[in-house]
C-alpha positions in Angstrom: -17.1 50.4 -21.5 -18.4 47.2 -20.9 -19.4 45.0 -24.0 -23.6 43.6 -23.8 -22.4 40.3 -23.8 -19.7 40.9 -20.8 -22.4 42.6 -19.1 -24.8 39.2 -19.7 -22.0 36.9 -18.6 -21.4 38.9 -15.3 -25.1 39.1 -14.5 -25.5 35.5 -15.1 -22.9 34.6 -12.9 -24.4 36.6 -10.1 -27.8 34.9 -10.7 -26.3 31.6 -10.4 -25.0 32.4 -7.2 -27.1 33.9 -5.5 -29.6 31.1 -6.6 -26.8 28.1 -5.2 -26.2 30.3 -1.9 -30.1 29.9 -1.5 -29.9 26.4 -2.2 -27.5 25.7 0.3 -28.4 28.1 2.8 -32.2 27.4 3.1 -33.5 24.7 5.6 -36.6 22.7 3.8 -35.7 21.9 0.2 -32.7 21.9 -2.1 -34.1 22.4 -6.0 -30.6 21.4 -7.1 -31.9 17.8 -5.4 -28.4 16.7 -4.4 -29.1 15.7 -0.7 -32.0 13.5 0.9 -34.0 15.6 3.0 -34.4 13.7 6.7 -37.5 14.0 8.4 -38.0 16.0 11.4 -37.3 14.4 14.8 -35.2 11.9 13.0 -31.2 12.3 12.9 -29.3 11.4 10.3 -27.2 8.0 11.0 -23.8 9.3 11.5 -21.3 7.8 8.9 -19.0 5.5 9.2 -15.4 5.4 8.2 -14.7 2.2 9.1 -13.0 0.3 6.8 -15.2 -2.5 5.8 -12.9 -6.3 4.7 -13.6 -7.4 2.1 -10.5 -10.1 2.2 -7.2 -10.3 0.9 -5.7 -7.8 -1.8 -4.9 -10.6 -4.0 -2.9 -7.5 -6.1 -0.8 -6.8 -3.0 -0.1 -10.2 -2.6 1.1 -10.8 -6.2 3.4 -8.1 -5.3 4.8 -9.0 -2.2 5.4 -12.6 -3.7 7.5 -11.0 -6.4 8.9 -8.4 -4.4 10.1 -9.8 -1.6 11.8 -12.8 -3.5 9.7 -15.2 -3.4 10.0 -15.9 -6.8 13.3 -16.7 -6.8 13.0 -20.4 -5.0 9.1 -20.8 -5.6 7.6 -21.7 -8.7 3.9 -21.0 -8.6 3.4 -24.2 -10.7 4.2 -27.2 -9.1 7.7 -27.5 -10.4 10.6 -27.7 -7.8 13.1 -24.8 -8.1 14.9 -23.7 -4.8 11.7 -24.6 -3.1 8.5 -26.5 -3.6 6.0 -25.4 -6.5 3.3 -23.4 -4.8 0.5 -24.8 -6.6 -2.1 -26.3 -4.8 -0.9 -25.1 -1.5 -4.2 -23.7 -0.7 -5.3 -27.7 0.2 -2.8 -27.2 3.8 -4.9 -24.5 4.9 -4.4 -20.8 6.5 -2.5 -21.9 9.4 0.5 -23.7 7.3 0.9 -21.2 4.6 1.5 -18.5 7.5 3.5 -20.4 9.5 5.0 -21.1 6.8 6.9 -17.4 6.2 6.6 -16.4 9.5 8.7 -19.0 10.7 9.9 -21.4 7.8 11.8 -24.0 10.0 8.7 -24.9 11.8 7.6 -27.6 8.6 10.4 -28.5 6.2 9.4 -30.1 2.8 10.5 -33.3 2.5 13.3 -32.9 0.1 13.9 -29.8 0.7 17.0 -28.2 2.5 16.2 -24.8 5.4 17.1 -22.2 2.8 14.0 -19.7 3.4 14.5 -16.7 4.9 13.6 -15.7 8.6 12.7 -12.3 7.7 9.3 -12.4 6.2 7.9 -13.0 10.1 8.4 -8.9 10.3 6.0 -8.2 7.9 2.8 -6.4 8.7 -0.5 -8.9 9.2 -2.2 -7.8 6.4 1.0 -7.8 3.8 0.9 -11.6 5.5 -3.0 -12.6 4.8 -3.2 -11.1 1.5 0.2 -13.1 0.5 -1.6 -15.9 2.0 -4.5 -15.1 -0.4 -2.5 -14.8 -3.5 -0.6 -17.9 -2.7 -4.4 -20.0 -2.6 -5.0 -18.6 -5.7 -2.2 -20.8 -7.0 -3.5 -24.2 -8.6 
C-alpha cells in the first residue's frame, strides 16, 4: 500500500499540472504572469533575430593578433621588433590598418624590410574589423 505522504506527493503533483496546463491552455489570462497579454485587434511585433553590431569583438581580436602571429614581429608598444610597435596606430585610420594585412606591400614602413605575410587578406571580414578594433585599442 501506498504511504499518506506518497499519496500527498502524487496528488500534488497532479494539482500542479492540471493548474499549469490551464495556464497555458486558456486564452485571456496567465495567473503564473509570465507573458504580456496583447490587446485584441493588435498583433504582436514579430521578433527579430537579427543580429544587432555592436562593433568589434575586441576579445576576438586579441586573439587573432596572438594567434595568427602577429606577435611575433609586432610589439603592441611602440618598440621595433620584426615590425613597427603597434601603438598609436589607431591615428592612420581604418583604411591603413586594413590594408595594411590584407595586403602588406601596399605601405612599407620606412625602415622596415617586406617581411609580413600575404596570408592574412583570406581572412573573414569580421576576424579583419575586430583585429582592426583590437589593434586601435593599442596606445
Amino acid at each position: 500500500m501506498f504511504k499518506r505522504s506518497s499519496i500527498v506527493v502524487i496528488v500534488s503533483l497532479v494539482a500542479l499540472t492540471l493548474f499549469s496546463l490551464a495556464a497555458c491552455t486558456e486564452g485571456t489570462e496567465n495567473p503564473f504572469g509570465t507573458t504580456t497579454p496583447v490587446p485584441e485587434g493588435e498583433a504582436a511585433a514579430p521578433a527579430s533575430y537579427d543580429a544587432v553590431s555592436s562593433g568589434p569583438d575586441l576579445a576576438n581580436g586579441q586573439s587573432k593578433f596572438k594567434g595568427l602571429g602577429c606577435a611575433g614581429c609586432h610589439n603592441t608598444d611602440s618598440a621595433k621588433l620584426i615590425g613597427p610597435g603597434l601603438a598609436g596606430i589607431s591615428a592612420k585610420g581604418d583604411d591603413y590598418i586594413r590594408e595594411s594585412i590584407v595586403d602588406p606591400s601596399a605601405v612599407i614602413v620606412d625602415g622596415f624590410s617586406n617581411l609580413m605575410p600575404k596570408t592574412f587578406a583570406s581572412l573573414k571580414d569580421s576576424d579583419i574589423e575586430d583585429l582592426i578594433g583590437y589593434l586601435k585599442t593599442l596606445n
